[in-house]
C-alpha positions as CSV (number, residue, x, y, z in Angstrom):
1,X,-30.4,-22.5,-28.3
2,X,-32.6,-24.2,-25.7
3,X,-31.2,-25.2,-22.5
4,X,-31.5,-29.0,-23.2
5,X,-28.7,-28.1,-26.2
6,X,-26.5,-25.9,-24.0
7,X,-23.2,-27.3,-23.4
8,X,-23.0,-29.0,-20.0
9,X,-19.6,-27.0,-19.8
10,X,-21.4,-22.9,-19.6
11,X,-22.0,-22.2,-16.5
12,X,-25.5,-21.4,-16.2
13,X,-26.7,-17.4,-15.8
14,X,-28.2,-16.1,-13.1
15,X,-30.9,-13.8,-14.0
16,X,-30.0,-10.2,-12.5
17,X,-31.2,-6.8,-14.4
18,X,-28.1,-5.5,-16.5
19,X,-27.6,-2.2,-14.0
20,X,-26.6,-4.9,-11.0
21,X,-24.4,-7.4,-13.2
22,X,-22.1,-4.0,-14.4
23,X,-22.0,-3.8,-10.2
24,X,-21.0,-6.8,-9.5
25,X,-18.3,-6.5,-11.9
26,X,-17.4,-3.5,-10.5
27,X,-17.1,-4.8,-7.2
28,X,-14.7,-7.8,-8.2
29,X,-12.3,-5.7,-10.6
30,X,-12.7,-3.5,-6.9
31,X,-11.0,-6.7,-5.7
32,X,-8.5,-7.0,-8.0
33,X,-7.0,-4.0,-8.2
34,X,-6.2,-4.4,-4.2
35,X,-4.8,-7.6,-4.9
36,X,-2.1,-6.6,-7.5
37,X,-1.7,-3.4,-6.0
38,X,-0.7,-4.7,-2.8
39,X,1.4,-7.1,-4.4
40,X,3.8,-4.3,-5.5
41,X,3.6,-1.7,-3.0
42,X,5.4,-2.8,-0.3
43,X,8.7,-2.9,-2.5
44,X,9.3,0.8,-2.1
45,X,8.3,0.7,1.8
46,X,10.9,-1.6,2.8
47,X,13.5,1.2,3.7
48,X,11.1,2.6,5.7
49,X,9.5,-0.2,7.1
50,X,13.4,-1.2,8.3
51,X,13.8,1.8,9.9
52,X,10.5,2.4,11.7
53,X,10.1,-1.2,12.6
54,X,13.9,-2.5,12.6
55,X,14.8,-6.4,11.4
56,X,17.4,-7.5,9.3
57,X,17.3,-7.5,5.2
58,X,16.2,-11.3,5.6
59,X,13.5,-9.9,7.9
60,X,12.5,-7.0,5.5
61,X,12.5,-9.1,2.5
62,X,10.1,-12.0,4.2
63,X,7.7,-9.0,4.7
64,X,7.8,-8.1,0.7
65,X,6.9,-12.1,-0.2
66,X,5.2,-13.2,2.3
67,X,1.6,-11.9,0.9
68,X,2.8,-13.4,-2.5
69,X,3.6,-16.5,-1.2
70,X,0.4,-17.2,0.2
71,X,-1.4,-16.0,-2.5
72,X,0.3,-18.7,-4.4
73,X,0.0,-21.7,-2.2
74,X,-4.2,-20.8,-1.5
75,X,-5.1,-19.8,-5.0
76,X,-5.6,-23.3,-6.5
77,X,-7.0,-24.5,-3.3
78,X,-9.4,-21.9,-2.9
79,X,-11.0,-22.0,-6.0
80,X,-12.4,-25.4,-5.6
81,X,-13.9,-24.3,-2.3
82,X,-15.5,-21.8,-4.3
83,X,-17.2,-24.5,-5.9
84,X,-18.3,-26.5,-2.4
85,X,-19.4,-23.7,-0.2
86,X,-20.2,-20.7,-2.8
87,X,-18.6,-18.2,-4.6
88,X,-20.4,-15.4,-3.2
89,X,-19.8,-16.7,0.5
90,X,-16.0,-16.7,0.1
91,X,-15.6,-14.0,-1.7
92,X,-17.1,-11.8,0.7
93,X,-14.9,-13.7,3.1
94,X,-12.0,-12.8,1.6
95,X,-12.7,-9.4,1.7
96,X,-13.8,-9.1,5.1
97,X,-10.6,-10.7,6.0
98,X,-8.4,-9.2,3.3
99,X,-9.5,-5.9,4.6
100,X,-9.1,-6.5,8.2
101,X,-5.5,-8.0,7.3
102,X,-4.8,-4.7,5.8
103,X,-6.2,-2.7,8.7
104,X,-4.0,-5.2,11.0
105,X,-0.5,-4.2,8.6
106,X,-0.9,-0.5,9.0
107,X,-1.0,-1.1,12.9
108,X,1.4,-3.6,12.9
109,X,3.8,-2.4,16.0
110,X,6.5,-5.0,15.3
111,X,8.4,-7.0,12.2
112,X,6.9,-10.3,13.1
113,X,3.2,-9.3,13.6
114,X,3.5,-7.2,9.7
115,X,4.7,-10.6,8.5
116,X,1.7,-12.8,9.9
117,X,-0.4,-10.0,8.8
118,X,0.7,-10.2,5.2
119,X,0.7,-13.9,5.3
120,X,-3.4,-13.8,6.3
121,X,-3.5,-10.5,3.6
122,X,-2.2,-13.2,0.8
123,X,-4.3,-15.6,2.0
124,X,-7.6,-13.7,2.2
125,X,-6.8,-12.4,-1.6
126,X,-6.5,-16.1,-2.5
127,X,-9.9,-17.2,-1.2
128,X,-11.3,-13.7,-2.8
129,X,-10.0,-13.7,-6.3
130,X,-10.8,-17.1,-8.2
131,X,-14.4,-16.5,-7.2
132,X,-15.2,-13.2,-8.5
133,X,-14.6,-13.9,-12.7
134,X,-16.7,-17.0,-12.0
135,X,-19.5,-14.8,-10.5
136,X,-19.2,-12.3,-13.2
137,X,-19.4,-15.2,-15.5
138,X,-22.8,-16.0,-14.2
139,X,-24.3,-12.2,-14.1
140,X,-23.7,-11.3,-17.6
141,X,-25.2,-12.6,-20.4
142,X,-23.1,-14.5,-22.8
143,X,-23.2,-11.8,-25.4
144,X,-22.7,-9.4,-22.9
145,X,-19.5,-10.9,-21.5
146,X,-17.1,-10.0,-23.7
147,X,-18.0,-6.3,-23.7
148,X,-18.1,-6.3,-20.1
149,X,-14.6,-8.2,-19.7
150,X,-12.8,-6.5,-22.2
151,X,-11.6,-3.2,-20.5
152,X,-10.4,-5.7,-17.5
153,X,-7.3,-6.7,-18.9
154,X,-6.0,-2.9,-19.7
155,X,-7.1,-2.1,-16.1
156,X,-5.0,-4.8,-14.5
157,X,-1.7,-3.8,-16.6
158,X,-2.3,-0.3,-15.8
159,X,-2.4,-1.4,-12.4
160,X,0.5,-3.3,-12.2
161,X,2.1,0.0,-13.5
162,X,0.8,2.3,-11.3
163,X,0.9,0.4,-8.5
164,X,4.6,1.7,-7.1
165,X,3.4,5.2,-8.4
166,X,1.1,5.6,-5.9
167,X,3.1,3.5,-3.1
168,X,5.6,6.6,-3.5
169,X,3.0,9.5,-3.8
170,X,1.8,7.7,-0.2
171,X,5.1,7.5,1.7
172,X,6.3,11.0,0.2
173,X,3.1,12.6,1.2
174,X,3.3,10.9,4.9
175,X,-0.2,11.6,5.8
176,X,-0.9,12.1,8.9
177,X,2.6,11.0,9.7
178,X,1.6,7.2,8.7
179,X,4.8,6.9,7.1
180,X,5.0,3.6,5.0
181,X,1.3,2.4,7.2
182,X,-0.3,4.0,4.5
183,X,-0.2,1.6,1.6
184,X,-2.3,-0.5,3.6
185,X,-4.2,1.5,5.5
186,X,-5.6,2.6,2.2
187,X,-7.1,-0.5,1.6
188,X,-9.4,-0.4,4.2
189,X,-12.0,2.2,2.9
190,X,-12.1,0.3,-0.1
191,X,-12.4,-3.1,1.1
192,X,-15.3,-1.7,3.4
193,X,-17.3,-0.3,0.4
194,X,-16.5,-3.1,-1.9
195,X,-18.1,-5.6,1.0
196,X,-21.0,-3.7,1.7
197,X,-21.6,-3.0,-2.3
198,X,-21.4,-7.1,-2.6
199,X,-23.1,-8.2,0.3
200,X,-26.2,-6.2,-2.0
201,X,-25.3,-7.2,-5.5
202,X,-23.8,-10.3,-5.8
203,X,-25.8,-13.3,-6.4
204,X,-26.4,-15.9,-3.7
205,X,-26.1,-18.7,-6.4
206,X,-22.9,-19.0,-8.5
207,X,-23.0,-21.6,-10.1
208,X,-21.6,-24.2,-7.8
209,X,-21.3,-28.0,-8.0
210,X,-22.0,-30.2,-5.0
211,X,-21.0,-33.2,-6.3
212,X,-17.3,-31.3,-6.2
213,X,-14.6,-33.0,-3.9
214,X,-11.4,-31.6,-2.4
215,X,-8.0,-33.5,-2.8
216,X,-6.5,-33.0,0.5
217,X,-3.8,-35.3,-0.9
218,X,-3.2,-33.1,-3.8
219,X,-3.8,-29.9,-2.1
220,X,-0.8,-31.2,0.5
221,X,1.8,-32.4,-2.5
222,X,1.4,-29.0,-4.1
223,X,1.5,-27.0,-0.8
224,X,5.1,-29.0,0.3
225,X,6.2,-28.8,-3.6
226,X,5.6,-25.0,-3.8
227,X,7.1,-24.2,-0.5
């Protein structure tokens, strides 16, 4: 099919020797897994976070939702900046902060400062993950695509499964007397890799439309409506 017949819908490739498109996939599934592991881990730490840190169940339970919840209210938001300022741009962004948001967690040395810490964590995965199946859209081939997204979705469910397993290998362990810090602390050599691995890889163009606009009036309704 010649590009003149190509649906105006595809996003067009980006022209990247098969070794480096498997690594940018790599890096983004990298991504994910941090994302939905984070959103299950801190279930099992909130005894201990109560005791090492204090607060009320109210207090405790803020700290469990508080990543989710801005994960949800940035996601839809994020991805159409993705399309005015470049996938590859925020997606490193949202690693660099997603990391240091997880560094920040694990030091946290009160209640209120692991909560605002979360909050920036959810918000950082939010501008990270809507961009990174778009770029792996663009690296791979069309009839490459479905080979390379197909052990993805196994991945994420075995994610979501093992996710608490290894929250309570962490706090029983204790390393280094880290107690629940752990779980996030963990994230930080991973983030750092999966940054520097991108900034090398991942394609400066993805496929982004300047003629995109941003509803600020939408992006407010559905902010108030899903607080």
């Amino acid at each position: 099919m010649s590009l003149d017949q190509r649906s105006p819908e595809a996003p067009p490739s980006t022209t990247l020797p098969m070794r480096t498109a498997w690594l940018v996939l790599a890096v983004v599934v990298l991504a994910d897994l941090m994302d939905l592991i984070d959103s299950s881990v801190a279930t099992l730490a909130g005894p201990s976070i109560h005791a090492d840190l204090g607060g009320g169940q109210v207090t405790v339970q803020w700290v469990l939702s508080a990543y989710t919840a801005a994960f949800a209210l940035g996601l839809v938001t994020s991805g159409r900046l993705g399309d005015l300022l470049g996938r590859r741009r925020l997606f490193l962004l949202g690693m660099t902060g997603f990391t240091l948001a997880s560094l920040a967690c694990g030091l946290a040395p009160g209640v209120a400062v692991l909560i605002v810490a979360r909050t920036l964590q959810g918000l950082c995965g939010s501008v990270m993950i809507p961009q990174g199946l778009a770029l792996v859209k663009i690296v791979f081939p069309p009839q490459h695509l479905r080979k390379a997204l197909a052990p993805v979705g196994p991945l994420m469910g075995l994610t979501m499964v093992a996710g608490p397993i290894l929250a309570g290998w962490l706090l029983h362990l204790d390393l280094f007397g880290s107690q629940w810090r752990s779980i996030f602390l963990i994230n930080v050599p991973f983030g750092v890799l999966a940054g520097l691995l991108g900034r090398r890889v991942l394609p400066h163009r993805g496929g982004e439309d300047p003629a995109a606009r941003l509803d600020l009036t939408g992006v407010g309704l559905l902010t108030a409506a899903s607080a």
